[in-house]
Gaussian input, Z-matrix of N, CA and C with variables (Angstrom, degrees):
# hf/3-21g

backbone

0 1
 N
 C     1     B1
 C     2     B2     1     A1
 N     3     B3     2     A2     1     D1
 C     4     B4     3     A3     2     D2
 C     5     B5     4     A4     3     D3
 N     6     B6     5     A5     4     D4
 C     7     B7     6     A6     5     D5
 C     8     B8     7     A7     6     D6
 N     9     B9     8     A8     7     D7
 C    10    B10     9     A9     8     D8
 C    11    B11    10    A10     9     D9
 N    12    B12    11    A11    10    D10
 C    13    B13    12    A12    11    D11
 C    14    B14    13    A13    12    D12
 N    15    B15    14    A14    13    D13
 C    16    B16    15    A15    14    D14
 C    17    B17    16    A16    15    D15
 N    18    B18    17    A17    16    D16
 C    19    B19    18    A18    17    D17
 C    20    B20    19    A19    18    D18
 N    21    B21    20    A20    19    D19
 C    22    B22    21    A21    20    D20
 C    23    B23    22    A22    21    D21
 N    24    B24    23    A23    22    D22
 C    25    B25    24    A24    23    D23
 C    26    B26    25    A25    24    D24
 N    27    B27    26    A26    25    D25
 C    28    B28    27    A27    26    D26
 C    29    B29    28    A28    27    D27
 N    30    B30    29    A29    28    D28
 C    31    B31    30    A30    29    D29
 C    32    B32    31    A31    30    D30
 N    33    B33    32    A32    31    D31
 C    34    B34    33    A33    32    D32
 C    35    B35    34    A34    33    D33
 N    36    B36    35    A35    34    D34
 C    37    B37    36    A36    35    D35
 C    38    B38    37    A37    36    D36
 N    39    B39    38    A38    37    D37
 C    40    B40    39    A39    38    D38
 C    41    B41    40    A40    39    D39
 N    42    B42    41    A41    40    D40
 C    43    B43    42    A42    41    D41
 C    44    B44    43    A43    42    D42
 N    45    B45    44    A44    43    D43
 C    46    B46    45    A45    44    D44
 C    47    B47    46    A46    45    D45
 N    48    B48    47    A47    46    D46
 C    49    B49    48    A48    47    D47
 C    50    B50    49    A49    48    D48
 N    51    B51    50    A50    49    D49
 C    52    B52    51    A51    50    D50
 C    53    B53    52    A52    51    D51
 N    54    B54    53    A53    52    D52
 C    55    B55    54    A54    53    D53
 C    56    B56    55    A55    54    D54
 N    57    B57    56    A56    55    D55
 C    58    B58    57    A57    56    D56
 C    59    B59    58    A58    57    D57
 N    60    B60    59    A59    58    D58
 C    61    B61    60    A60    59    D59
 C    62    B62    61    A61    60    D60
 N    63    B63    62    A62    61    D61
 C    64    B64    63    A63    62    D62
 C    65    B65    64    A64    63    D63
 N    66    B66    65    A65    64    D64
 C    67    B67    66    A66    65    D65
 C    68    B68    67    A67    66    D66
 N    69    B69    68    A68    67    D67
 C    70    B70    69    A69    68    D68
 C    71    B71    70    A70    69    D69
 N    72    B72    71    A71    70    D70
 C    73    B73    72    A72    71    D71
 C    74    B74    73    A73    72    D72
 N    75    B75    74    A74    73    D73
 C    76    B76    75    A75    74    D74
 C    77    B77    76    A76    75    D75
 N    78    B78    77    A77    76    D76
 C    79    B79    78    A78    77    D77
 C    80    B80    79    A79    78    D78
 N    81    B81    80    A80    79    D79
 C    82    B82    81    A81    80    D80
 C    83    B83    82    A82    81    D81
 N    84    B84    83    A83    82    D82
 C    85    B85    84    A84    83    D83
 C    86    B86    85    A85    84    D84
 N    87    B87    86    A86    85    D85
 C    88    B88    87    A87    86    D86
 C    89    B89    88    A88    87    D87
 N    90    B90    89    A89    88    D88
 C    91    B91    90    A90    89    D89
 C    92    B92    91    A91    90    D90
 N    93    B93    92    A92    91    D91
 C    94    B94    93    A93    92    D92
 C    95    B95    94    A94    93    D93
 N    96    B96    95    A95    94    D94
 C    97    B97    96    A96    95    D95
 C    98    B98    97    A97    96    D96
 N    99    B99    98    A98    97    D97
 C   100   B100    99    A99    98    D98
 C   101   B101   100   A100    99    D99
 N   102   B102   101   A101   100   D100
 C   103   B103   102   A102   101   D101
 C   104   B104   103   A103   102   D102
 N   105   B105   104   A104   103   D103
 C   106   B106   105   A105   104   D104
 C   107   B107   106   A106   105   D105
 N   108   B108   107   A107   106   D106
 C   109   B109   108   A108   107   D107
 C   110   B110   109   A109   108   D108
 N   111   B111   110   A110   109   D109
 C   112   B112   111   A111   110   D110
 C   113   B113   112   A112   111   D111
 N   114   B114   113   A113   112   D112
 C   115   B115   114   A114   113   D113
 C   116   B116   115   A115   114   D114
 N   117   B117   116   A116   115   D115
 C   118   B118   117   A117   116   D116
 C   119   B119   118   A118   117   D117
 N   120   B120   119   A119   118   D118
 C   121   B121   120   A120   119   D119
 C   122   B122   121   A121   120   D120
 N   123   B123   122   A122   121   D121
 C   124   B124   123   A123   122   D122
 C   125   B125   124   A124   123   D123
 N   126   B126   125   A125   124   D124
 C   127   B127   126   A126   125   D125
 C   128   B128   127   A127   126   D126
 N   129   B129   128   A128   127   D127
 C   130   B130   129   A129   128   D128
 C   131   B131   130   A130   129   D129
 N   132   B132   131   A131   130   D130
 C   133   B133   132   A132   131   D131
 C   134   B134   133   A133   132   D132
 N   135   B135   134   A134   133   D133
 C   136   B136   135   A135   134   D134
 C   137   B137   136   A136   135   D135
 N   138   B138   137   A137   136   D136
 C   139   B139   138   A138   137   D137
 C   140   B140   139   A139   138   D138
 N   141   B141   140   A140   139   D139
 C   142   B142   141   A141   140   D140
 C   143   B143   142   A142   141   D141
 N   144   B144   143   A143   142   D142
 C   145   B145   144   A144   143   D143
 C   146   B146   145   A145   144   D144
 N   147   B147   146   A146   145   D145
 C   148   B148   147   A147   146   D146
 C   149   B149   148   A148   147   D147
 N   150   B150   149   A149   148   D148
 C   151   B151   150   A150   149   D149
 C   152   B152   151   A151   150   D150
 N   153   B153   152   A152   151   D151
 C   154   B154   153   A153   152   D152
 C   155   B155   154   A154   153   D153
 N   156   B156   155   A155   154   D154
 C   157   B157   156   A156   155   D155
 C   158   B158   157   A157   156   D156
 N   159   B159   158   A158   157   D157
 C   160   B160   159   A159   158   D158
 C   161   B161   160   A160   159   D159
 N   162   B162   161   A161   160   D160
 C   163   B163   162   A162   161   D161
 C   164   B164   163   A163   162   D162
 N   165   B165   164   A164   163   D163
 C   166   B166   165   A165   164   D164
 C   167   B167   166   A166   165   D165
 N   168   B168   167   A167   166   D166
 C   169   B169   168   A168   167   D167
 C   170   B170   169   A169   168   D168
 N   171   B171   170   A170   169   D169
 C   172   B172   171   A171   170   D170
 C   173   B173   172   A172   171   D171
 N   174   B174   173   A173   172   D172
 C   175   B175   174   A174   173   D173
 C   176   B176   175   A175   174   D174
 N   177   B177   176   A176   175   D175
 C   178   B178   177   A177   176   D176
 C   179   B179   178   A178   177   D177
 N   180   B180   179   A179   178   D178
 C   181   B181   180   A180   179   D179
 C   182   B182   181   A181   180   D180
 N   183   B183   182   A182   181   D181
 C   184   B184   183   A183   182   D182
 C   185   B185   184   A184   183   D183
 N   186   B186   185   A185   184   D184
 C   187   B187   186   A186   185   D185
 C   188   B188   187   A187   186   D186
 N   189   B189   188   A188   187   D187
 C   190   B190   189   A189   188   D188
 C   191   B191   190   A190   189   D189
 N   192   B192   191   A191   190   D190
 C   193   B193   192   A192   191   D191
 C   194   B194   193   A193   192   D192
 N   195   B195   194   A194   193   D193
 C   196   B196   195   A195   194   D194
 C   197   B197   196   A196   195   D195
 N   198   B198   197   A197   196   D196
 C   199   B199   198   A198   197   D197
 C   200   B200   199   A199   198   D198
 N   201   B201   200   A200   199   D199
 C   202   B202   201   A201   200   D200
 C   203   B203   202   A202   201   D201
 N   204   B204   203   A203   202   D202
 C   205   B205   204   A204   203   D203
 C   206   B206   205   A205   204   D204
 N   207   B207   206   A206   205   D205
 C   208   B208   207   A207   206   D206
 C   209   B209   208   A208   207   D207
 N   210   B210   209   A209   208   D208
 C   211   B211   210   A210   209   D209
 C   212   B212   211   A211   210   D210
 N   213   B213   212   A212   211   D211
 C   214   B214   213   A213   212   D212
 C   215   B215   214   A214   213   D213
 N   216   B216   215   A215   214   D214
 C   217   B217   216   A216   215   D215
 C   218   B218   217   A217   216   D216
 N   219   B219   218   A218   217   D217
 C   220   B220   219   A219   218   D218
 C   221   B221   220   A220   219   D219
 N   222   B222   221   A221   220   D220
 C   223   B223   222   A222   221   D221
 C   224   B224   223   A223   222   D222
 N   225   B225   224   A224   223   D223
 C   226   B226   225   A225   224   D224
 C   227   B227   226   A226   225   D225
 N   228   B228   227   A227   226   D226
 C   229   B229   228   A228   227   D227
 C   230   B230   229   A229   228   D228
 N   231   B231   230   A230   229   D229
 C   232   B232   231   A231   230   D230
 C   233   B233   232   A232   231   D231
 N   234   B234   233   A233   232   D232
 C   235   B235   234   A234   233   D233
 C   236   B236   235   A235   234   D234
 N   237   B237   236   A236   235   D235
 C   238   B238   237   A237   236   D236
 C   239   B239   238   A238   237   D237
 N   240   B240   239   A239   238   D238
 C   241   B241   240   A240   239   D239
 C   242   B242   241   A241   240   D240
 N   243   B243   242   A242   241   D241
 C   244   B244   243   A243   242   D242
 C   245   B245   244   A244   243   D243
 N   246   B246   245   A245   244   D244
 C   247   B247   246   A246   245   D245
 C   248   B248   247   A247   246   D246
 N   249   B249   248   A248   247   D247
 C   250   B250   249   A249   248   D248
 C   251   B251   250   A250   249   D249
 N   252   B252   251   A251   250   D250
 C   253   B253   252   A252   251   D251
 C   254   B254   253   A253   252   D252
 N   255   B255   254   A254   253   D253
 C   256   B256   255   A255   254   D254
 C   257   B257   256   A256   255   D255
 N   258   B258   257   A257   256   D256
 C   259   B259   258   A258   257   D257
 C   260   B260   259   A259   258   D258
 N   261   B261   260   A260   259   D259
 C   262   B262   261   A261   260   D260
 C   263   B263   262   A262   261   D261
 N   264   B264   263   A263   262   D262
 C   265   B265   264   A264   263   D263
 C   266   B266   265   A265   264   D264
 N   267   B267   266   A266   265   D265
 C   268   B268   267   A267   266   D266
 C   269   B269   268   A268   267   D267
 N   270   B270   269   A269   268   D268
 C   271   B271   270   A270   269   D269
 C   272   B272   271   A271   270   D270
 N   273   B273   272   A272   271   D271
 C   274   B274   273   A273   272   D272
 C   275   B275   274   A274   273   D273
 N   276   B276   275   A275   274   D274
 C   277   B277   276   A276   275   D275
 C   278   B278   277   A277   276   D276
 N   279   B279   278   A278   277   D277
 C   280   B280   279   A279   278   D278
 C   281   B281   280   A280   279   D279
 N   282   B282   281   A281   280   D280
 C   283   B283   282   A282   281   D281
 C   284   B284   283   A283   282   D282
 N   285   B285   284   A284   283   D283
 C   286   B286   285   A285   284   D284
 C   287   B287   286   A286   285   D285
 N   288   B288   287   A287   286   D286
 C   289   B289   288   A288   287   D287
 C   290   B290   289   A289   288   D288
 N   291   B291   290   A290   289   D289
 C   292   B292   291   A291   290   D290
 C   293   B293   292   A292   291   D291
 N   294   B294   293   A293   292   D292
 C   295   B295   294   A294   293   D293
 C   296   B296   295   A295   294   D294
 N   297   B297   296   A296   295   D295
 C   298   B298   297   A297   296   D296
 C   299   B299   298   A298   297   D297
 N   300   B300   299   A299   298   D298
 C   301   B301   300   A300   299   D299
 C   302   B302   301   A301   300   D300
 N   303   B303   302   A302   301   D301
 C   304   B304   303   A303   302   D302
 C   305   B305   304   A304   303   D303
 N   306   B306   305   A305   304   D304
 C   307   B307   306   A306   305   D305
 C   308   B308   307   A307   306   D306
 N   309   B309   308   A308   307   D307
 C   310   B310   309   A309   308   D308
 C   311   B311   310   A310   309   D309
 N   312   B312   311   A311   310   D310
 C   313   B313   312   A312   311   D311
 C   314   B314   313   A313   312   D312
 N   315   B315   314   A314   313   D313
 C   316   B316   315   A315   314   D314
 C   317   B317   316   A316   315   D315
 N   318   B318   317   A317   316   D316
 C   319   B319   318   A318   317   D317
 C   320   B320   319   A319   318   D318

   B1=1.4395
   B2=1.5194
   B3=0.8934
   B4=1.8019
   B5=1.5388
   B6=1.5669
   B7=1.5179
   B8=1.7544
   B9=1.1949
   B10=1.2246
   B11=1.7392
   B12=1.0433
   B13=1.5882
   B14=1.6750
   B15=1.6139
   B16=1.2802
   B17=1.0532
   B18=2.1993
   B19=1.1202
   B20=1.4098
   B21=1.9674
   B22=1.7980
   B23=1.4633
   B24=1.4069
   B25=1.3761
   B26=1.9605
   B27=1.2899
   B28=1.6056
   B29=1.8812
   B30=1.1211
   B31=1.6041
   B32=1.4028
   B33=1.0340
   B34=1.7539
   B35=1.9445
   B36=1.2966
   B37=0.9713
   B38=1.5861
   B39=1.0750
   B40=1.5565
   B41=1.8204
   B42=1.3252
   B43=1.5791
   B44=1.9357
   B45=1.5408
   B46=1.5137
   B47=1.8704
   B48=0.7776
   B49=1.6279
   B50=2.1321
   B51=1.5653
   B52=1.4778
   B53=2.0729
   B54=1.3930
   B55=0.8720
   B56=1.4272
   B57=1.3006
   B58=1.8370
   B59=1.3316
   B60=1.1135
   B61=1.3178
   B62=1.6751
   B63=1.2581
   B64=1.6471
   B65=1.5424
   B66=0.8995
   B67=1.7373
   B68=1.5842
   B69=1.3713
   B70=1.4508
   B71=1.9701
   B72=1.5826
   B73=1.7081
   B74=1.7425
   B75=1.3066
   B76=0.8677
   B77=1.6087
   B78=1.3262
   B79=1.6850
   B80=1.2862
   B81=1.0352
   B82=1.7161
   B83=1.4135
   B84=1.0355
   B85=1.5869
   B86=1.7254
   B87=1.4167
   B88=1.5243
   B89=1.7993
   B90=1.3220
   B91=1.5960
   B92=1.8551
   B93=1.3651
   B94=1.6403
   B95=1.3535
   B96=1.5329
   B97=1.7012
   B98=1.5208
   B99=1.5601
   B100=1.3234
   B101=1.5260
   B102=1.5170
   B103=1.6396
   B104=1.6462
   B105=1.2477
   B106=1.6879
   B107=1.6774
   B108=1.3473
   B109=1.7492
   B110=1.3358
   B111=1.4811
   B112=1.3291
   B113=1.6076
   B114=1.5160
   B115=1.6672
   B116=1.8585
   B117=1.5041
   B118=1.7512
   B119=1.4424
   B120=1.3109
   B121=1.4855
   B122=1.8710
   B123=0.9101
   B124=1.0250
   B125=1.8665
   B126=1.1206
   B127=1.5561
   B128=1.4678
   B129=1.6905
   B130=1.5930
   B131=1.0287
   B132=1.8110
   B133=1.7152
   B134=0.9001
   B135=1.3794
   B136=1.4733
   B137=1.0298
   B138=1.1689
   B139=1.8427
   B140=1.4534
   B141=1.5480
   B142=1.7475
   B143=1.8106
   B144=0.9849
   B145=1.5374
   B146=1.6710
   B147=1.7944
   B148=1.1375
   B149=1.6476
   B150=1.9739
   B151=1.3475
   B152=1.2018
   B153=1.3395
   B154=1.5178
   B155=2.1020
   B156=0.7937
   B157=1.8517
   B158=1.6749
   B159=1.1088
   B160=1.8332
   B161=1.6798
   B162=1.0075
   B163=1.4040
   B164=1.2957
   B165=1.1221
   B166=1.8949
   B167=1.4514
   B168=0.9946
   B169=1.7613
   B170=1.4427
   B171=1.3159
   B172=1.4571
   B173=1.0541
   B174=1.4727
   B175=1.4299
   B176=1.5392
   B177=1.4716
   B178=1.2934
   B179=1.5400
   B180=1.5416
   B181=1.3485
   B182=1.4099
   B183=1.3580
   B184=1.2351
   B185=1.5748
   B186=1.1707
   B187=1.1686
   B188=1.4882
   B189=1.2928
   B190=1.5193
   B191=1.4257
   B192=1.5699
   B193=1.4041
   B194=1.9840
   B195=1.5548
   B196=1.3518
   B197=1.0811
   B198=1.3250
   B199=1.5708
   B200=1.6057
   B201=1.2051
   B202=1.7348
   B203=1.5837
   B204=1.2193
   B205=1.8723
   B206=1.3633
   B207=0.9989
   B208=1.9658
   B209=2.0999
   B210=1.4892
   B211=1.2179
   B212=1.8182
   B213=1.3198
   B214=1.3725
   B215=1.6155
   B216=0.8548
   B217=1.5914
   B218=1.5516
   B219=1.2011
   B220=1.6099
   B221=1.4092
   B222=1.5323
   B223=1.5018
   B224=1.9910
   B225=1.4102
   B226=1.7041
   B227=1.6996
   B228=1.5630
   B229=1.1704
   B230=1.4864
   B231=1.5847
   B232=1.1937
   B233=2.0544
   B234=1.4033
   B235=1.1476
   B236=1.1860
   B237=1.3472
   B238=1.6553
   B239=1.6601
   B240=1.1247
   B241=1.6956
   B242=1.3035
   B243=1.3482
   B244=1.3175
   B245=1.9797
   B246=1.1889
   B247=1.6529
   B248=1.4090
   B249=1.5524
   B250=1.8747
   B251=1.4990
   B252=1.0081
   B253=1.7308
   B254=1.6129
   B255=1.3431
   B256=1.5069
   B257=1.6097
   B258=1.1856
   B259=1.3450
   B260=1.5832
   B261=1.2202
   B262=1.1687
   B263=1.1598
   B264=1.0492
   B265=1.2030
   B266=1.4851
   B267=1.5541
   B268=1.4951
   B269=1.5720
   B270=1.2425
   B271=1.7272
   B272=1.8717
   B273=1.1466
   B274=1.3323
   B275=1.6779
   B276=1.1147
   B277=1.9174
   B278=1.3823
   B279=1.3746
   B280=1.9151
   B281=1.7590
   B282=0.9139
   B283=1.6283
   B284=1.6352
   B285=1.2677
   B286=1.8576
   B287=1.2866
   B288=1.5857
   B289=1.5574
   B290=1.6727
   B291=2.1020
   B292=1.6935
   B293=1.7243
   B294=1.2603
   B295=1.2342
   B296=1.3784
   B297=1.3490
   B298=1.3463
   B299=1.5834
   B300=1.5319
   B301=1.3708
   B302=1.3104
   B303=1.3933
   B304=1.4516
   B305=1.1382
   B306=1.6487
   B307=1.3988
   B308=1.3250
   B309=1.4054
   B310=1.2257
   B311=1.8598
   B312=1.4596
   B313=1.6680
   B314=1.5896
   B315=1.1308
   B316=1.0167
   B317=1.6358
   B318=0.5861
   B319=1.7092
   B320=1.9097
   A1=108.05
   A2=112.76
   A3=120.78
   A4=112.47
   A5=86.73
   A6=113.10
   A7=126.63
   A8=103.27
   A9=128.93
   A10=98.75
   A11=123.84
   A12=135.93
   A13=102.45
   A14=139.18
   A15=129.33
   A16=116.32
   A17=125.94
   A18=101.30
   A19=129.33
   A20=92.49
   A21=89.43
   A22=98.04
   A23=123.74
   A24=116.66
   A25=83.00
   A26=106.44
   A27=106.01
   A28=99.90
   A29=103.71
   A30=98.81
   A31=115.64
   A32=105.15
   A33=116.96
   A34=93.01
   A35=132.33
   A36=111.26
   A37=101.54
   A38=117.67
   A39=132.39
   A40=95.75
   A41=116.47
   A42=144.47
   A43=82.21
   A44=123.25
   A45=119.01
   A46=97.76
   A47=148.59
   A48=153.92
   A49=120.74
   A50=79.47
   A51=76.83
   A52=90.23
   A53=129.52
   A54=111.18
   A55=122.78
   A56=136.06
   A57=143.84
   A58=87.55
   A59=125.90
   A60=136.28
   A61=116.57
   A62=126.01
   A63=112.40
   A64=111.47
   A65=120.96
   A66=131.16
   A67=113.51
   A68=116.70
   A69=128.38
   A70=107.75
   A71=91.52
   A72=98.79
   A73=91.63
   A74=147.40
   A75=136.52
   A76=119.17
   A77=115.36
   A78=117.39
   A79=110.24
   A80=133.17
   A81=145.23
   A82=97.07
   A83=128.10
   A84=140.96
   A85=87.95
   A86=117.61
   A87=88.94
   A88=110.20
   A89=126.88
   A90=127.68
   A91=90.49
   A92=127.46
   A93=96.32
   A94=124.98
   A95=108.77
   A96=108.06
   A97=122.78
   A98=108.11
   A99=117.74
   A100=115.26
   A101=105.87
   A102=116.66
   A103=95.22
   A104=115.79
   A105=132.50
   A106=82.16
   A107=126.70
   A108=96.48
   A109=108.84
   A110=138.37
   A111=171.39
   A112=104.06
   A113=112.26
   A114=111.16
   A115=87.39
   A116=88.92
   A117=105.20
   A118=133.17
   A119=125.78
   A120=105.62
   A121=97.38
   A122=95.30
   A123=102.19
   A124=142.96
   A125=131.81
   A126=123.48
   A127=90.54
   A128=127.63
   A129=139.77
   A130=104.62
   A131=103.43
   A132=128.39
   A133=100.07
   A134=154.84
   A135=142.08
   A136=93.21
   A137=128.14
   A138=141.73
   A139=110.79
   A140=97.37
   A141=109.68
   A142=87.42
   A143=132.14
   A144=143.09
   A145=126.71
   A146=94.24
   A147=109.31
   A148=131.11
   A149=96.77
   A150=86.78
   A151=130.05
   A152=111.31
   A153=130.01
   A154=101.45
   A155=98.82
   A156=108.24
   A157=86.61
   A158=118.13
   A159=105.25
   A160=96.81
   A161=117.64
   A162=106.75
   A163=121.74
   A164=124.86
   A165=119.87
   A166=104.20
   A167=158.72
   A168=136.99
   A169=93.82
   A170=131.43
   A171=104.88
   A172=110.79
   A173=138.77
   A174=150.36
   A175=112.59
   A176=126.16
   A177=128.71
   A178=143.67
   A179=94.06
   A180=115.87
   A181=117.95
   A182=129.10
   A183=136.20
   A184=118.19
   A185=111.44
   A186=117.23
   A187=127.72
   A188=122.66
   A189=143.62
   A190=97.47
   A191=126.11
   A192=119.40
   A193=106.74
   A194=103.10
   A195=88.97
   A196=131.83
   A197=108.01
   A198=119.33
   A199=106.38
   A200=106.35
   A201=119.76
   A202=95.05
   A203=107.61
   A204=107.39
   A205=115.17
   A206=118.94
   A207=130.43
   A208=79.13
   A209=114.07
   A210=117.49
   A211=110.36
   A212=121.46
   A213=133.21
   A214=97.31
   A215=109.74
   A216=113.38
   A217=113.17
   A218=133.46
   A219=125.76
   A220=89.70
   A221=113.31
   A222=105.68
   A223=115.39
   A224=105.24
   A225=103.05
   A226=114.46
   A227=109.30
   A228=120.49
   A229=87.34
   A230=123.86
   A231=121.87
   A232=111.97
   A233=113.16
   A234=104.03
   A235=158.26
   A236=92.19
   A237=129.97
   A238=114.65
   A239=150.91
   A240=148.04
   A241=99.33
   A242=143.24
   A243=135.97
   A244=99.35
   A245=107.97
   A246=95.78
   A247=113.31
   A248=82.36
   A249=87.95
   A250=115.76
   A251=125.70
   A252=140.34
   A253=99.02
   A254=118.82
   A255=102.70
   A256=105.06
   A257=105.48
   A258=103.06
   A259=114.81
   A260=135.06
   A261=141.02
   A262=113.38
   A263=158.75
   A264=160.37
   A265=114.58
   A266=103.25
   A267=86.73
   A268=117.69
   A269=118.09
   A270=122.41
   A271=118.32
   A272=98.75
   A273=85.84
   A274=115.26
   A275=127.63
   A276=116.31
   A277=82.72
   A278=115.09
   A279=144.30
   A280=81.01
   A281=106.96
   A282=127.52
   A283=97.10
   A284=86.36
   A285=122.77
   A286=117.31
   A287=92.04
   A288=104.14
   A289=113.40
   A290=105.65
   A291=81.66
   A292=85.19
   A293=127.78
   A294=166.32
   A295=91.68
   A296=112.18
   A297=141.24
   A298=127.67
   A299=118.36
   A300=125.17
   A301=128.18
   A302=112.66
   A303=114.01
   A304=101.04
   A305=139.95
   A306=123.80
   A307=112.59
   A308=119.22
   A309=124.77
   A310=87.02
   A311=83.34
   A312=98.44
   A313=105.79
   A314=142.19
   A315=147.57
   A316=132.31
   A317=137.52
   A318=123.03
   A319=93.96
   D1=109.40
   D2=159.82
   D3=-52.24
   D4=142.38
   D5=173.01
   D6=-82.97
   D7=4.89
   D8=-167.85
   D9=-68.09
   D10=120.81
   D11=-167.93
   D12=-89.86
   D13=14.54
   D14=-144.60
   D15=-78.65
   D16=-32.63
   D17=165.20
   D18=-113.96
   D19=36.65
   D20=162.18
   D21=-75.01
   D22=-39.16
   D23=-138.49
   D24=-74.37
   D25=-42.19
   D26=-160.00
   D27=-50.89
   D28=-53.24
   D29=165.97
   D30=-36.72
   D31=-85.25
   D32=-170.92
   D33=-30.07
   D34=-41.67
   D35=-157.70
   D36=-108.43
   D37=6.55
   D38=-176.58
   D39=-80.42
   D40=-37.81
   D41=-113.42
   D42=-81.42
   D43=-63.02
   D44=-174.08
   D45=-70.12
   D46=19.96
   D47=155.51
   D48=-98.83
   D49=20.15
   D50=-157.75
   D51=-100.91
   D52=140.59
   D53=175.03
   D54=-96.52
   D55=138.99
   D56=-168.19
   D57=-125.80
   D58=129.98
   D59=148.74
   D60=-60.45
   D61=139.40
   D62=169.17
   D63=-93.82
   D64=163.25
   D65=177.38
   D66=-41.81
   D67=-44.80
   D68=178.86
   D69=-50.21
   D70=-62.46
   D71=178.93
   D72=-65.49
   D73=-83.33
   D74=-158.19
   D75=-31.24
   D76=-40.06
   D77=175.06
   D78=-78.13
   D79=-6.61
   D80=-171.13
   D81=-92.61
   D82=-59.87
   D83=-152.42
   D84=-85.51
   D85=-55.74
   D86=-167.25
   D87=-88.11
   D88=-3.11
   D89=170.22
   D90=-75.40
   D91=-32.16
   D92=175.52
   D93=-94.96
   D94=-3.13
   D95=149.75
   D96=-64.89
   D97=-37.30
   D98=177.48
   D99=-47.70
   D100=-47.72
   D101=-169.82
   D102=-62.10
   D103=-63.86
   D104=-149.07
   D105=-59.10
   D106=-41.77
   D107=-165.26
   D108=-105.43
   D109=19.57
   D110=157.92
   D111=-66.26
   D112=-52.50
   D113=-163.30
   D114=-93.28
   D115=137.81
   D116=152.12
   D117=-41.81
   D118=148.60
   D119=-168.00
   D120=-120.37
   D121=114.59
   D122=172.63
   D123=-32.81
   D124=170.38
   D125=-157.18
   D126=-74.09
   D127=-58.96
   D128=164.61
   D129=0.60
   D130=-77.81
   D131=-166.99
   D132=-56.57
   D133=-59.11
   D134=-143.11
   D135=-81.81
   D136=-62.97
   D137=-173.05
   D138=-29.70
   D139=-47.33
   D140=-150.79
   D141=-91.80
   D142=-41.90
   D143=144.06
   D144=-1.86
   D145=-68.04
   D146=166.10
   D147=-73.35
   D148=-33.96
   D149=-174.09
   D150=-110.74
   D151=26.31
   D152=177.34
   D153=-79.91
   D154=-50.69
   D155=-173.61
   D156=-69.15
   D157=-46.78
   D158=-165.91
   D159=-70.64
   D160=-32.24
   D161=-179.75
   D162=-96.07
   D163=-27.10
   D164=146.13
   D165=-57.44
   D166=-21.90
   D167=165.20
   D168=-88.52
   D169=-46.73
   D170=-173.10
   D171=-55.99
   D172=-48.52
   D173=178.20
   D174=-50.53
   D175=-32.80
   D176=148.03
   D177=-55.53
   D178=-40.24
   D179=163.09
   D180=-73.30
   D181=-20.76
   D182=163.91
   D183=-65.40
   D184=-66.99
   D185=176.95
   D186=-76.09
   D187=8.99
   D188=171.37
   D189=-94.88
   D190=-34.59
   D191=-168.70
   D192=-100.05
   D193=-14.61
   D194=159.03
   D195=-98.26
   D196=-0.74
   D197=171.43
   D198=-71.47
   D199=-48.38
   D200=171.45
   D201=-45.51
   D202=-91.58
   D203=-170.24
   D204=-22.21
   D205=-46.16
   D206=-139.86
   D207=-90.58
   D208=-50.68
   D209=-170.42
   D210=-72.47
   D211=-20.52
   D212=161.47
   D213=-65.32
   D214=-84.04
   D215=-165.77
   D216=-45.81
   D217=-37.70
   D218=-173.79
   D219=-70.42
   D220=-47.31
   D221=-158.88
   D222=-66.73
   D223=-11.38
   D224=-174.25
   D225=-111.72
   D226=13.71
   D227=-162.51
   D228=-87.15
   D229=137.04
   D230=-171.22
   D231=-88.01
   D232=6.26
   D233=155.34
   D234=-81.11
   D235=-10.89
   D236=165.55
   D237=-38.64
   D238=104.92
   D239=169.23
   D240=-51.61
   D241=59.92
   D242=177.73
   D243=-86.68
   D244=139.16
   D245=169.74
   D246=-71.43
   D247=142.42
   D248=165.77
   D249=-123.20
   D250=-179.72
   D251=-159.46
   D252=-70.34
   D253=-22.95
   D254=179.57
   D255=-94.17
   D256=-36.65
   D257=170.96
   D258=-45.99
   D259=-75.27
   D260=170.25
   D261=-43.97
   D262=27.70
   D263=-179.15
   D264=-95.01
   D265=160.06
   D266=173.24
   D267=-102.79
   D268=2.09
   D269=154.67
   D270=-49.97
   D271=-30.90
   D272=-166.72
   D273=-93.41
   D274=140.09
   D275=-151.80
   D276=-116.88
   D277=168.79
   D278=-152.74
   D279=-129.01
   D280=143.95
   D281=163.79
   D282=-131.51
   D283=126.86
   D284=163.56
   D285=-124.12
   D286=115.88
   D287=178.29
   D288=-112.19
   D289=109.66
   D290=-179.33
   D291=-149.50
   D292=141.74
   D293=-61.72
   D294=-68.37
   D295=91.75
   D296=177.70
   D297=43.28
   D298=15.56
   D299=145.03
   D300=-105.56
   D301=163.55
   D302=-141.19
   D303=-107.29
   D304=153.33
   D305=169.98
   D306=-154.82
   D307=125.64
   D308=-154.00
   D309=-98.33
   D310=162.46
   D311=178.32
   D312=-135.62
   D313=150.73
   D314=144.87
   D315=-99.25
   D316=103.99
   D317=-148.73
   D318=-111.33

């Protein structure tokens, strides 16, 4: 472990950058929280409250289910080169052609 003092000193000099609230702002800030959860919220507020979250998941649920569709459909479209079971097989042999003889493989 080093003896190197770097972030006492960085403190010490961090230290007049530091912010304290004084008592004045402190009674200010919490008498206008006091008011805001004191007053009724209106028909808007509740509404707009409720239907912001229902419509970010619906809007999730939307686009999770067209991602689903769109990802169903590329994947069953029969033009796709997907392998199939005869392909992979071991009946079917590989031809390699290299400096002009031929060579079959069977895998």
């Amino acid at each position: 472990m080093s003896e190197d003092r770097f972030f006492d000193r960085l403190r010490e000099d961090a230290r007049p950058l530091r912010f304290e609230p004084d008592e004045f702002m402190t009674t200010r800030v919490a008498a206008r929280i006091r008011e805001r959860l004191q007053t009724p919220a209106t028909a808007s507020q509740v509404l707009a409250r409720w239907f912001r979250p229902l419509a970010a998941s619906l809007s999730a649920l939307a686009l999770a289910a067209t991602l689903g569709i769109v990802w169903i459909d590329r994947s069953s479209t029969p033009d796709t080169q997907q392998p199939t079971v005869e392909s992979l097989s071991a009946t079917n042999t590989i031809e390699i052609s290299a400096g002009g003889d031929v060579y079959r493989v069977n895998p």
